[in-house]
N, CA, C and O atoms as CSV, one atom per row, in Angstrom:
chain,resi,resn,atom,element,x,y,z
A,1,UNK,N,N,0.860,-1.198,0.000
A,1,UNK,CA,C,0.000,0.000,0.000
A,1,UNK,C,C,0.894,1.246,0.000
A,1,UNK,O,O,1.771,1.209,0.863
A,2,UNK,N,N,0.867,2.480,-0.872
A,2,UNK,CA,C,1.485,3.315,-1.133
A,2,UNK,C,C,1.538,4.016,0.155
A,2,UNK,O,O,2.517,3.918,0.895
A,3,UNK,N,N,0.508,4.719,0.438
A,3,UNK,CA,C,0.195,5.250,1.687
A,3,UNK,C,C,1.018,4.934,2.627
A,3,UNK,O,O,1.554,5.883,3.200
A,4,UNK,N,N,1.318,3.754,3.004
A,4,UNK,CA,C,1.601,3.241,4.022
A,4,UNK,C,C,2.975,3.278,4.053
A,4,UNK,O,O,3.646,3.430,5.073
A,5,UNK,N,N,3.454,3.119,2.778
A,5,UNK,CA,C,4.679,3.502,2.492
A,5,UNK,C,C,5.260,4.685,2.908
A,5,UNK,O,O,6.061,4.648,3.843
A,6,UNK,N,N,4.911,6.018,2.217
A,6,UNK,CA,C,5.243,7.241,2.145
A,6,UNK,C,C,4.743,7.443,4.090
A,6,UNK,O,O,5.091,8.543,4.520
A,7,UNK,N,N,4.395,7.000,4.604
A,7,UNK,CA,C,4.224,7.246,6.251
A,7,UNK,C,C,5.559,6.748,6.271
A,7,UNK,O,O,6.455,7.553,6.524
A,8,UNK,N,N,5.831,5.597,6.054
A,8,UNK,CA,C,7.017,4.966,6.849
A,8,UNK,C,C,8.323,5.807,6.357
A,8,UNK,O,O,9.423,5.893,6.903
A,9,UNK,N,N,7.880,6.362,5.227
A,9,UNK,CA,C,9.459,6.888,4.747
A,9,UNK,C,C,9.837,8.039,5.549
A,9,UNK,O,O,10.821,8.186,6.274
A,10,UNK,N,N,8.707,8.971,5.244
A,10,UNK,CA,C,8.430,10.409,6.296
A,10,UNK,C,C,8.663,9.891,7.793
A,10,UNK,O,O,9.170,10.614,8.651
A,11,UNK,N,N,8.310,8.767,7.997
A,11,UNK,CA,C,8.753,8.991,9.586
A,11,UNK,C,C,10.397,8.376,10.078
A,11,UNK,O,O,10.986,8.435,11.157
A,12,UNK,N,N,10.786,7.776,8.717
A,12,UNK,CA,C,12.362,7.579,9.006
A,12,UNK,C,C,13.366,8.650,8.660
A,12,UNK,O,O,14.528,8.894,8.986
A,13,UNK,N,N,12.401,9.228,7.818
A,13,UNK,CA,C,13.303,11.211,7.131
A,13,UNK,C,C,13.413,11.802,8.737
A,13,UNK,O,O,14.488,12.120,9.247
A,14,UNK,N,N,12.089,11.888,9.431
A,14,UNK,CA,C,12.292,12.484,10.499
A,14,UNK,C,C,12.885,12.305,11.544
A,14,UNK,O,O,13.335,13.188,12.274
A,15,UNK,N,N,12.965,10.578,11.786
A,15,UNK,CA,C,14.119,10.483,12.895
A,15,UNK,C,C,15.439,10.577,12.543
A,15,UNK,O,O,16.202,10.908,13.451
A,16,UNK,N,N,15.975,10.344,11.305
A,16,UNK,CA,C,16.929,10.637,10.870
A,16,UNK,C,C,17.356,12.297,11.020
A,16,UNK,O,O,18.460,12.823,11.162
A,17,UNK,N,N,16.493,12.661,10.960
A,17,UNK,CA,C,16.780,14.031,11.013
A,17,UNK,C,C,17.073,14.136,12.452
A,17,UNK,O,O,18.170,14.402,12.943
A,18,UNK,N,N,16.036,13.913,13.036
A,18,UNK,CA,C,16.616,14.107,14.895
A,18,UNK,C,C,17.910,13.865,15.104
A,18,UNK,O,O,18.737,14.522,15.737
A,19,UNK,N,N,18.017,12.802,14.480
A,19,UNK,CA,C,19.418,12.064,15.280
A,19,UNK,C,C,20.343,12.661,14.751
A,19,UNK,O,O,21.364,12.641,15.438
A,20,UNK,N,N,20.466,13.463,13.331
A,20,UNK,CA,C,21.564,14.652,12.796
A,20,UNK,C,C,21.204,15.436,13.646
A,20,UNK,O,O,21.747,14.682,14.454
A,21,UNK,N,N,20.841,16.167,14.219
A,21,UNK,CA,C,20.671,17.626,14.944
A,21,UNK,C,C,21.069,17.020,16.397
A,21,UNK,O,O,21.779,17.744,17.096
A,22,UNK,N,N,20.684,15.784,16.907
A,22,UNK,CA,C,21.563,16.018,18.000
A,22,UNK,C,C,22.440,15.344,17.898
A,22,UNK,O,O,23.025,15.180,18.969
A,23,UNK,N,N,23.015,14.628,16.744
A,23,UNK,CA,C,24.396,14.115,16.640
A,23,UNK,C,C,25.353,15.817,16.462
A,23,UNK,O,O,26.352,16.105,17.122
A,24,UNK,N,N,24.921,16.407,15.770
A,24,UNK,CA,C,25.819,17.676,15.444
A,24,UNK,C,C,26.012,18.787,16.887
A,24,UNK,O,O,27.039,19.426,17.115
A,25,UNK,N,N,24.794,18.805,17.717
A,25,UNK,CA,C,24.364,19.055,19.260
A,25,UNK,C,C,26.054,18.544,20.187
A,25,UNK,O,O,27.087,18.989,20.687
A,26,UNK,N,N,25.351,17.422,19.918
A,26,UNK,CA,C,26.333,16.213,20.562
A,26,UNK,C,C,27.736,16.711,20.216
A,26,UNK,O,O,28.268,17.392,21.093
A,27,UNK,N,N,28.455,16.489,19.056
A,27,UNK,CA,C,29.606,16.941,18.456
A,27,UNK,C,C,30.265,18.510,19.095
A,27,UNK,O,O,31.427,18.746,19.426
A,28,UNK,N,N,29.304,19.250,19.114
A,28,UNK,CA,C,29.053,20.512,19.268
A,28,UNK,C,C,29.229,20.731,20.448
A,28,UNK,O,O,29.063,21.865,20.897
C-alpha cells in the first residue's frame, strides 16, 4: 500500500533528522 509507504518513509526522514541535529548538538 502506497500510503503506508510514504508514512514509513516520512517517519524515518524524520528520525533521521533528529538524530543529525543532536548528533551535530552532541559533536558541538
Amino acid at each position: 500500500d502506497p500510503l503506508s509507504m510514504l508514512l514509513f518513509c516520512m517517519a524515518i526522514e524524520r528520525l533521521l533528522r533528529r538524530l543529525r541535529e543532536r548528533g551535530i548538538t552532541f559533536l558541538a
